[in-house]
N, C-alpha and C positions, 0 to 999 in steps of 0.2 A: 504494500500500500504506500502511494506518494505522501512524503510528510510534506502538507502545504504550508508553507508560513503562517503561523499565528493560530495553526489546528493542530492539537496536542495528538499526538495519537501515539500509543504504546505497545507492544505486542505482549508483552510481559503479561498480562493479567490474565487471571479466568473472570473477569465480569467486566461488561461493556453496553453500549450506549447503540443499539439496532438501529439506522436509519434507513426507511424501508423508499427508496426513491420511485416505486413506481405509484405508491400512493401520493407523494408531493404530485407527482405527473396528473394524478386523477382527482385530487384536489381543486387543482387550479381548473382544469376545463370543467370539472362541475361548477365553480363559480364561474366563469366563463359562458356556460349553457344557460347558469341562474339570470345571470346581467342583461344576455339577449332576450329570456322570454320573459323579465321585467323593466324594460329600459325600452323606450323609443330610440335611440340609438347608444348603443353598447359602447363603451367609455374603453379604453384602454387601460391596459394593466400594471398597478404600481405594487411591486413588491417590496415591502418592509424587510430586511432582514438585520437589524440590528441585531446587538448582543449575540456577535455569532449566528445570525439563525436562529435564534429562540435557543439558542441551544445544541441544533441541529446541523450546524455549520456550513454558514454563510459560501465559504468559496467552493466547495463538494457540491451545495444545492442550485448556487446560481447557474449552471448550464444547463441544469434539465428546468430551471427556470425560464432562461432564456430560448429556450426550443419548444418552451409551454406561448409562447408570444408578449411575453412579460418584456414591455419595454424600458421601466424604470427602476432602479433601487435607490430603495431609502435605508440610510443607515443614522447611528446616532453620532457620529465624530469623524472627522477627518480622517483619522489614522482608519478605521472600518472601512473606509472608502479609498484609501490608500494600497490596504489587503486587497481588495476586490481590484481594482489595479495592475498590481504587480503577480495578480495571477491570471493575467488576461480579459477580465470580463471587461467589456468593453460597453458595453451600454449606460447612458447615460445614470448620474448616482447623486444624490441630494442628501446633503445633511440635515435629518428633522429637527436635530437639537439647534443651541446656539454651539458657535465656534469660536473660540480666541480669536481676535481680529489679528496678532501675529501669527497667524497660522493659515490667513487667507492666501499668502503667495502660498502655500504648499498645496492649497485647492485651487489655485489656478496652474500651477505646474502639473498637476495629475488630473485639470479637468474634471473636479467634482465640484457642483452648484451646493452652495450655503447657501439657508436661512438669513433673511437681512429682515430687521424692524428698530433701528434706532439710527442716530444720526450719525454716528462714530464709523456703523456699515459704512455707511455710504461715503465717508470722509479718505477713511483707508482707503477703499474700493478705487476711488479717485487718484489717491496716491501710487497705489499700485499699480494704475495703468498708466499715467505719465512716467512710472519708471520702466518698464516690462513694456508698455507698447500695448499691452494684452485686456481682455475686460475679464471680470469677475464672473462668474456665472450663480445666479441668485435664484429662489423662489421668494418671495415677498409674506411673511409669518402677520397673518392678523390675528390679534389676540379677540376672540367674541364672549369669553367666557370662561375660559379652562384657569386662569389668571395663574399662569406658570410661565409661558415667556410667547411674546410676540406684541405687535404693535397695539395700542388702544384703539378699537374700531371707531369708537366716538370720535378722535382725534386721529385720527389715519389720511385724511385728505391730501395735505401737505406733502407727506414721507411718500406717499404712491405715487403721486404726482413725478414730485421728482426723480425717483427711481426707475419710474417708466419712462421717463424725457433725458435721464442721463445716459452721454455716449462713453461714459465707461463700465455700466454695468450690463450684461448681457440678462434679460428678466426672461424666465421660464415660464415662470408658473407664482400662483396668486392662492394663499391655501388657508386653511383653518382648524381646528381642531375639537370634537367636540365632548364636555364633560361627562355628559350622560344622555346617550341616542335615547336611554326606553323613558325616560322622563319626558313629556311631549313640551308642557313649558317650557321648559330649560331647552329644550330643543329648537324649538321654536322662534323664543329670543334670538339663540344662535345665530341662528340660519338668517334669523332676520338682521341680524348687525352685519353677516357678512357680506350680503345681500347689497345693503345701504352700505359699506365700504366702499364694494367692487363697482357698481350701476354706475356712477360715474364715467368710466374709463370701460366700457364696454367694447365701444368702439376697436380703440386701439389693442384690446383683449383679445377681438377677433381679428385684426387685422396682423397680428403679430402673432400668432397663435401661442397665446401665453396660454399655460394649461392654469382652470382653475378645478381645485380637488378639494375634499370636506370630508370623506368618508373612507371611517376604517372599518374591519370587519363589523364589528357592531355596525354599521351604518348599512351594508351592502345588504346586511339581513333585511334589519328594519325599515330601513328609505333607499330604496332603490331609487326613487323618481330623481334623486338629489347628488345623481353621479358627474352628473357635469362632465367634466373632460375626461378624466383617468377615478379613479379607485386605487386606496393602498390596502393592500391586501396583507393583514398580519396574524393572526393565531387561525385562520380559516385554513389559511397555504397547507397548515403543521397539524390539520385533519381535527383542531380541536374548535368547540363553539367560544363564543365569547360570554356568552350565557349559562351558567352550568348547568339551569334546568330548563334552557331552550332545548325543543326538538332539534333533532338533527335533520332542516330541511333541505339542507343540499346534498347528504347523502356521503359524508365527507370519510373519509379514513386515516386513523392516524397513524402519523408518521414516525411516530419516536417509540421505541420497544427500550426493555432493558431488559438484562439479561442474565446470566453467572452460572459458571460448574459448581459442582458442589463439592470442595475439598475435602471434608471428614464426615465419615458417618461414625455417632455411637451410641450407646443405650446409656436414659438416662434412667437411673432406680427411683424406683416408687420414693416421694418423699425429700429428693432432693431438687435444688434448685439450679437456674442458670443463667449465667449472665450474672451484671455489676446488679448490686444489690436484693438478688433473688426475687426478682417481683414474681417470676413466675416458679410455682412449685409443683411438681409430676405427680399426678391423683393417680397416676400407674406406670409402669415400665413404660418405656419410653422410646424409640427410636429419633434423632435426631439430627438433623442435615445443616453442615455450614456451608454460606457461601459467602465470600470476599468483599460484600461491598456494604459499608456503613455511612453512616453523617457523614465524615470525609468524602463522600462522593456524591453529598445531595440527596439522600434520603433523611429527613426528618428525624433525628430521634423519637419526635413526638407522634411517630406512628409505629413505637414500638407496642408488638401486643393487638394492634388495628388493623394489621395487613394479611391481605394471602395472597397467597401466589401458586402459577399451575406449575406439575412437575408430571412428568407421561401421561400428560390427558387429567389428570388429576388433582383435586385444590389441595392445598397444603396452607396450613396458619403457620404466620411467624410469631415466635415464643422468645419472652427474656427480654431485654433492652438492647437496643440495635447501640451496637458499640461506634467504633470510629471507622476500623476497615470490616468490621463481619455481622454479620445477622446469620440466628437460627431458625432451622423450621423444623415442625413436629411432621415424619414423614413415616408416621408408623404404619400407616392402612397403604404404604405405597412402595413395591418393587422397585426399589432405586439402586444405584451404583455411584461409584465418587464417580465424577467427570462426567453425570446427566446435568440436562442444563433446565436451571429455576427459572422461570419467566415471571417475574417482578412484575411489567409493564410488555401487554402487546393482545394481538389480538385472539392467543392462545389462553390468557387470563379470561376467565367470562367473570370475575366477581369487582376486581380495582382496576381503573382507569385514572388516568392523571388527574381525573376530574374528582374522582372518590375520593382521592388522596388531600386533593384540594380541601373539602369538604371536610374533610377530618381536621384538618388543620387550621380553619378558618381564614382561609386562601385563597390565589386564584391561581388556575392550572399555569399560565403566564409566567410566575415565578418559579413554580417546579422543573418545568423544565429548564429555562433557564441555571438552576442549580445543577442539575446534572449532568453538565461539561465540566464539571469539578477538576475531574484529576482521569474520567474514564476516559479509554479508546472509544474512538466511534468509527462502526465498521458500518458502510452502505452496501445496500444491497436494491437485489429488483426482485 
């Protein structure tokens, strides 16, 4: 396997991180399929893969991304878009976040569009191109609501004004972000501040084909009508809902498995206990299976004792406190061998999904995965 810059991968271990890429594949044209039979015309496709890929890792997935018709990625930082870069992906890449304004010459050297909503942008931006010769490449951040970073829609006149009339910024795209799609007021508002932002400058919107964009997976579910130019597509891609007890109506599959051998098998005697602090004690002889992967890898302690997992067809509970590198399971009703393999997370589990795990923890599947690039190998597959 290629070790690509900035994707950890190990051979070493018996437990790992399953990236099933034919599900990312059928992912995206279900949303794809959804967009056309709810959209009067079908928006083009922005893929989000910060933070790695949710997890699932950004430079592995971008090319069956990019053979999915995905024209855009959105990352959170320059250096994100730098990786993506220097491993070929060539299609255009936006930084969602903000970006140190000394760090704008390194996204104009590698061709990646920042985020601009204050005056400082646009000052630099300026200066970099009387020095470089070269313009910036921008999306325009209006803040309608989420009040974490982007321009005041109320007061945004001036700032767009000039950003669209200046000949050192190259403007893409005009976007927003919203805090909560299933809240219809809050929604509402939004939509409506960005609305009265943008109308202004329609004109040269269309005449420039500046993209304007509003909706992230929550959004494509809920307000299809409100796709405008492009869609970013972020925890739908990775086959999971943004909803935990939304239906799954596009049909989606997830993408992310976890996995492990099972290093030791032993009996544990009636009576005794296992693991840091004995939370769990053997009401009877015992058979019991370790495998290699603990909190150090993104599994929760706090779902010691709350999990199962399948082993040949069969569920198994994990018993004791999930340590740092290992967890036990009680595999006594199951014909097993060291080096069967425990499926944690995948579609061989019918009991826990990222989303149960969520739930237990009072979470969202978003950050779970995310944790599980910890320190595992991730092996893709189709």
């Amino acid at each position: 396997m290629q070790n690509f810059r900035g994707t950890f991968i190990n051979k070493n271990r018996d437990g790992w991180v399953e990236i099933n890429l034919a599900n990312l594949e059928n992912n995206v044209l279900k949303i794809k399929d959804f967009l056309k039979n709810n959209t009067k015309t079908p928006p083009s496709l922005f893929a989000v893969i910060k933070a790695d890929g949710y997890g699932h890792g950004s430079v592995m997935c971008a090319p069956v991304l990019c053979a999915c018709a995905v024209e855009e990625f959105g990352v959170a930082s320059i250096d994100e878009g730098i990786e993506l870069r220097e491993n070929k992906i060539d299609k255009p890449v936006l930084v969602l976040g903000a970006s140190p304004i000394w760090a704008f010459e390194n996204a104009i050297k590698y061709d990646i569009a920042v985020s601009i909503f204050n005056k400082e942008h646009l000052i630099v931006a300026k200066q970099l191109y009387k020095r470089l010769n070269k313009k910036l490449k921008a999306h325009i951040k209006i803040d309608t609501g989420m009040n974490r970073i982007g321009l005041d829609s109320a007061n945004s006149f001036d700032f767009v004004k000039e950003a669209l009339c200046a000949d050192y910024l190259q403007i893409e795209g005009i976007f927003t972000h919203f805090a909560d799609v299933e809240n219809e007021d809050i929604f509402n508002i939004q939509i409506e501040r960005y609305n009265k932002a943008v109308s202004p400058f329609e004109d040269i919107i269309k005449q420039r084909k500046i993209k304007k964009h509003v909706l992230n997976s929550a959004g494509i579910y809920l307000k299809p009508k409100y796709c405008f130019d492009c869609v970013r597509m972020g925890i739908t891609m990775w086959g999971l809902t943004p909803f935990c007890d939304e239906k799954n109506k596009i049909d989606l599959k997830p993408v992310m498995g976890l996995k492990a051998r099972i290093t030791n098998i032993h009996t544990l005697k009636k009576g005794e206990g296992i693991s840091y602090g004995y939370t769990y004690i053997a009401q009877k002889d015992t058979k019991v299976a370790t495998i290699p992967i603990g909190y150090a890898d993104g599994v929760d302690r706090r779902l010691s004792g709350r999990i199962s997992a399948s082993l040949n067809n069969k569920d198994i509970k994990q018993i004791g406190r999930i340590t740092m590198d290992q967890m036990m399971f009680d595999v006594t009703d199951v014909d097993c061998n060291i080096g069967d393999i425990v499926v944690l997370l995948g579609e061989e589990n019918k009991i826990d999904t990222i989303d149960t795990w969520a739930k237990k923890l009072d979470t969202i599947n978003y950050e779970l995965t995310c944790r599980l690039k910890m320190r595992l190998p991730r092996i893709y597959v189709r």
